[in-house]
ChimeraX commands (.cxc) that place a marker at each C-alpha (Angstrom):
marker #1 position 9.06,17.61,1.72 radius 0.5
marker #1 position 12.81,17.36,0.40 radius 0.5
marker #1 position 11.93,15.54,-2.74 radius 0.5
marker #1 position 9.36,18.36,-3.63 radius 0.5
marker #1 position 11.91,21.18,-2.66 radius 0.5
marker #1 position 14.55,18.93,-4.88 radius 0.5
marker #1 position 11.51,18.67,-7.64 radius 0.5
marker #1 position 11.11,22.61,-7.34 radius 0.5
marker #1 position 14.21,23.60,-7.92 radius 0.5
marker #1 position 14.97,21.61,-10.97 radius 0.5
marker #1 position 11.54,22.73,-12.62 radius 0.5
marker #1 position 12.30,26.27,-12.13 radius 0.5
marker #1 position 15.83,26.03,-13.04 radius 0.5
marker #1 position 14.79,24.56,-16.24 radius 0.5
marker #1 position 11.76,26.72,-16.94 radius 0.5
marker #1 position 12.87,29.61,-18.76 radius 0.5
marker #1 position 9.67,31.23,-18.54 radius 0.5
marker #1 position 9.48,32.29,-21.92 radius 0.5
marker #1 position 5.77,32.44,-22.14 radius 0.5
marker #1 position 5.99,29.99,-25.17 radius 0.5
marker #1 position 3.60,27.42,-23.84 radius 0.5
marker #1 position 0.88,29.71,-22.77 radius 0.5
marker #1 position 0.69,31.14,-26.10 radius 0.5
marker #1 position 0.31,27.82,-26.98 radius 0.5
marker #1 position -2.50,26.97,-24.87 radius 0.5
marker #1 position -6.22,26.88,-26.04 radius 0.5
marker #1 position -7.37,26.80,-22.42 radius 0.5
marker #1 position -5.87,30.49,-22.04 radius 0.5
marker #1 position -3.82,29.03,-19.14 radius 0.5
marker #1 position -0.75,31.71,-17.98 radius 0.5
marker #1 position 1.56,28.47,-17.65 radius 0.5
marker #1 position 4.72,30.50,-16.38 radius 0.5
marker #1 position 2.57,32.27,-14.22 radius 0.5
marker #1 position 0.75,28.71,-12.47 radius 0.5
marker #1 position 4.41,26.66,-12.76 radius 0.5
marker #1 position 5.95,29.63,-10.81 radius 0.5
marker #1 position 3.50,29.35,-8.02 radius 0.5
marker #1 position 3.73,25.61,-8.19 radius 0.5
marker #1 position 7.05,26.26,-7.66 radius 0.5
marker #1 position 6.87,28.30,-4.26 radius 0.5
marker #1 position 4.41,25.48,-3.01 radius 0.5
marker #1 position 6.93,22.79,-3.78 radius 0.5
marker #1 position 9.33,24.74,-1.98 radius 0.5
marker #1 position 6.98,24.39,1.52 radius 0.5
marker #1 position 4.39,27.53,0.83 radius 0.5
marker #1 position 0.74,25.68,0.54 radius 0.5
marker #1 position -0.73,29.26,1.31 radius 0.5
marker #1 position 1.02,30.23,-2.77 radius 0.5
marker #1 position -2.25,27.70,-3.72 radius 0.5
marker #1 position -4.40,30.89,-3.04 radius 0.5
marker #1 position -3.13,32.80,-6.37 radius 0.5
marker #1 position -4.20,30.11,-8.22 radius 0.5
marker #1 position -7.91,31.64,-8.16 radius 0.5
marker #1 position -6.30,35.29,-8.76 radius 0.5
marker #1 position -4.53,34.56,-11.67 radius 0.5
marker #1 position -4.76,37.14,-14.33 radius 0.5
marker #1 position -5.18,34.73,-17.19 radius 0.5
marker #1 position -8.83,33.79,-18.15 radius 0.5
marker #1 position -7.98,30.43,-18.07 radius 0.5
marker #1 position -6.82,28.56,-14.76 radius 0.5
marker #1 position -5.47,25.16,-14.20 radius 0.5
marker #1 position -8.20,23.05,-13.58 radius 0.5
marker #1 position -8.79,24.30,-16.96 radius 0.5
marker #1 position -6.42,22.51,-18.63 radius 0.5
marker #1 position -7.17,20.08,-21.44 radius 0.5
marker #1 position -4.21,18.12,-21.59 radius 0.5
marker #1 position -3.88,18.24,-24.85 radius 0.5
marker #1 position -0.17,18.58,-25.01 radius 0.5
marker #1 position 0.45,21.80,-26.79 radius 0.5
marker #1 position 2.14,23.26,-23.91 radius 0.5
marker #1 position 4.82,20.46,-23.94 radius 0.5
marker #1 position 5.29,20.44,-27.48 radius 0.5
marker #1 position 6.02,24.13,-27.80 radius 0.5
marker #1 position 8.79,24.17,-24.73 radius 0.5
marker #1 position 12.10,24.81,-25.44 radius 0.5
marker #1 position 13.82,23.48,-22.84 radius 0.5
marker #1 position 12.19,19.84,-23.35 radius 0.5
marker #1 position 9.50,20.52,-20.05 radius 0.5
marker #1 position 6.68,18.05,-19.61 radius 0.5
marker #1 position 4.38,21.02,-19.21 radius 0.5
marker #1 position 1.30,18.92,-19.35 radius 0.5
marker #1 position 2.45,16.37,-16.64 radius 0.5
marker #1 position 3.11,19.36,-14.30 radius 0.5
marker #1 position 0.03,21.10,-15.31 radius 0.5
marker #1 position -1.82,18.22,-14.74 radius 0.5
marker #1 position -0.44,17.75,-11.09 radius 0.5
marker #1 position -1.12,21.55,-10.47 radius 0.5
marker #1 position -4.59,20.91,-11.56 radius 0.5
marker #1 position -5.61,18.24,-9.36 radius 0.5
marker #1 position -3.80,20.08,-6.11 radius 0.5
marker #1 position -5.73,22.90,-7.15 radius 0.5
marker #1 position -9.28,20.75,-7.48 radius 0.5
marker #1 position -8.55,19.18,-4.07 radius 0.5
marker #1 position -8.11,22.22,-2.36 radius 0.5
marker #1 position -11.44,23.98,-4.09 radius 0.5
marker #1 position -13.09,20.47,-3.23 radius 0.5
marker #1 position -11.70,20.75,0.58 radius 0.5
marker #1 position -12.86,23.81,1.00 radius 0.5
marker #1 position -16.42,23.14,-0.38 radius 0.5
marker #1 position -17.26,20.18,2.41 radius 0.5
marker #1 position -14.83,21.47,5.34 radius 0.5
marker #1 position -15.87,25.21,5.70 radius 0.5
marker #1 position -19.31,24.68,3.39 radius 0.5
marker #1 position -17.27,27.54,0.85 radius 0.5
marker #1 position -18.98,27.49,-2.79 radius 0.5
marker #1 position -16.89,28.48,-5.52 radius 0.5
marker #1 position -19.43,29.86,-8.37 radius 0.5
marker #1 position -19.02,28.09,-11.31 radius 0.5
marker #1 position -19.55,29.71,-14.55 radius 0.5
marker link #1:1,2 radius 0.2
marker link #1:2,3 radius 0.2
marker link #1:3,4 radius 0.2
marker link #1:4,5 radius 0.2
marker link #1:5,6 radius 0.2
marker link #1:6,7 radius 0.2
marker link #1:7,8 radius 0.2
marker link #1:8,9 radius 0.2
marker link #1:9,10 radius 0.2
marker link #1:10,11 radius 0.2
marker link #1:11,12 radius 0.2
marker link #1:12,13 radius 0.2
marker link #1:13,14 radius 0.2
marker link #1:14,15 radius 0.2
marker link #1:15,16 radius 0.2
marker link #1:16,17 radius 0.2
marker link #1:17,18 radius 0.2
marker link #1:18,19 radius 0.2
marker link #1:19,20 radius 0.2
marker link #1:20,21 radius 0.2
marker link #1:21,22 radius 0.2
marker link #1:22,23 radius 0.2
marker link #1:23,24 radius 0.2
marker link #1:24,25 radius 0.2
marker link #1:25,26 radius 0.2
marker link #1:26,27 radius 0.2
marker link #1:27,28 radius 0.2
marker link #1:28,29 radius 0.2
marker link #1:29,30 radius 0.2
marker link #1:30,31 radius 0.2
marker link #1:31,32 radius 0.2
marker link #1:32,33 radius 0.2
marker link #1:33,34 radius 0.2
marker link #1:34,35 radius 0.2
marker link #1:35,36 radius 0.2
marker link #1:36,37 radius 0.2
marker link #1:37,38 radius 0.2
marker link #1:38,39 radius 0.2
marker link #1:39,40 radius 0.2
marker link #1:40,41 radius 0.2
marker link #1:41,42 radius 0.2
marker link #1:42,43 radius 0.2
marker link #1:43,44 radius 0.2
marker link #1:44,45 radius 0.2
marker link #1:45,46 radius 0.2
marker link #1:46,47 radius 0.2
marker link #1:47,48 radius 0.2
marker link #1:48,49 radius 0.2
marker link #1:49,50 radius 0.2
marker link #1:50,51 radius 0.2
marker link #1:51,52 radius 0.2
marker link #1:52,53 radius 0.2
marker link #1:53,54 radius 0.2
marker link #1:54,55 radius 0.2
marker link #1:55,56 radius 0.2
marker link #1:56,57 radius 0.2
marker link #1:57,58 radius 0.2
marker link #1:58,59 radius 0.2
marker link #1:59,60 radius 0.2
marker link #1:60,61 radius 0.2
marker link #1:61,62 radius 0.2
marker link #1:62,63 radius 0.2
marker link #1:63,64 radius 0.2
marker link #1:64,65 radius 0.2
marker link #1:65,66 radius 0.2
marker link #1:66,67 radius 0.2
marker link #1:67,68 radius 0.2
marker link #1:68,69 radius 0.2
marker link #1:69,70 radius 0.2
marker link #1:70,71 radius 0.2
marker link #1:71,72 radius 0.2
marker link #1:72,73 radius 0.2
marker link #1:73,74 radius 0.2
marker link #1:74,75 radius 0.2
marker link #1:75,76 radius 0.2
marker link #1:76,77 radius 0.2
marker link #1:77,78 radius 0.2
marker link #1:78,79 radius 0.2
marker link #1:79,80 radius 0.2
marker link #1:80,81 radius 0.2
marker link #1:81,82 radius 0.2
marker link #1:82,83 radius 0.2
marker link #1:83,84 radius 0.2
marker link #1:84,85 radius 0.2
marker link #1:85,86 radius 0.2
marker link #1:86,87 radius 0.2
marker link #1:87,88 radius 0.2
marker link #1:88,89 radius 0.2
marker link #1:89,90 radius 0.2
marker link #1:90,91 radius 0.2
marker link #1:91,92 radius 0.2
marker link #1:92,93 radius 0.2
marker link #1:93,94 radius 0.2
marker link #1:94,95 radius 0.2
marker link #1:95,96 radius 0.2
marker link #1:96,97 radius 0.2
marker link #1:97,98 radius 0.2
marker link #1:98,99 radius 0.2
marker link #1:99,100 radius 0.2
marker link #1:100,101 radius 0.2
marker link #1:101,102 radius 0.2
marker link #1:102,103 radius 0.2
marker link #1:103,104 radius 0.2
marker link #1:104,105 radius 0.2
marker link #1:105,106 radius 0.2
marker link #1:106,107 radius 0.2
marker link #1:107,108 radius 0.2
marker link #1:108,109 radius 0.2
view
């Protein structure tokens, strides 16, 4: 858990949350919003996975494209994509987990 703690703490010191990449984003993604509660899981918080699904953007991470807009449009030189894309499978495992553990259906649509 000490190299995601170490991981953590460099993305959010580098992450000026500037909104910049979700304006950005064509999947309507609030990027600062998921990469800060990325953040608070990498620290040793799985519960923070929860506010994925109460987000108040439209758009969620399993949403993402990866088309790359995100990183391109970062000031501070963040692979946005790569860490979207990691918060986006975390995020499908957990809705996938919860589907054949606890028989939980998210409605899609």
């Amino acid at each position: 858990m000490e190299k995601n703690a170490d991981k953590a703490a460099i993305m959010m010191r580098l992450c000026a949350a500037c909104g910049k990449c979700s304006k950005s984003c064509p999947a309507h993604i609030n990027i600062s919003e998921a990469l800060k509660i990325y953040g608070e899981y990498l620290s040793g918080n799985p519960q923070t996975l929860e506010k994925l699904n109460n987000m108040k953007s439209s758009g969620k991470p399993v949403d993402c494209i990866e088309c790359g807009a995100c990183s391109s449009h970062c000031p501070d030189g963040l692979n946005v994509k790569e860490l979207m894309w990691e918060l986006a499978m975390i995020q499908s495992s957990g809705r996938l987990m919860k589907f054949s553990c606890g028989g939980w259906r998210e409605s899609v649509g």
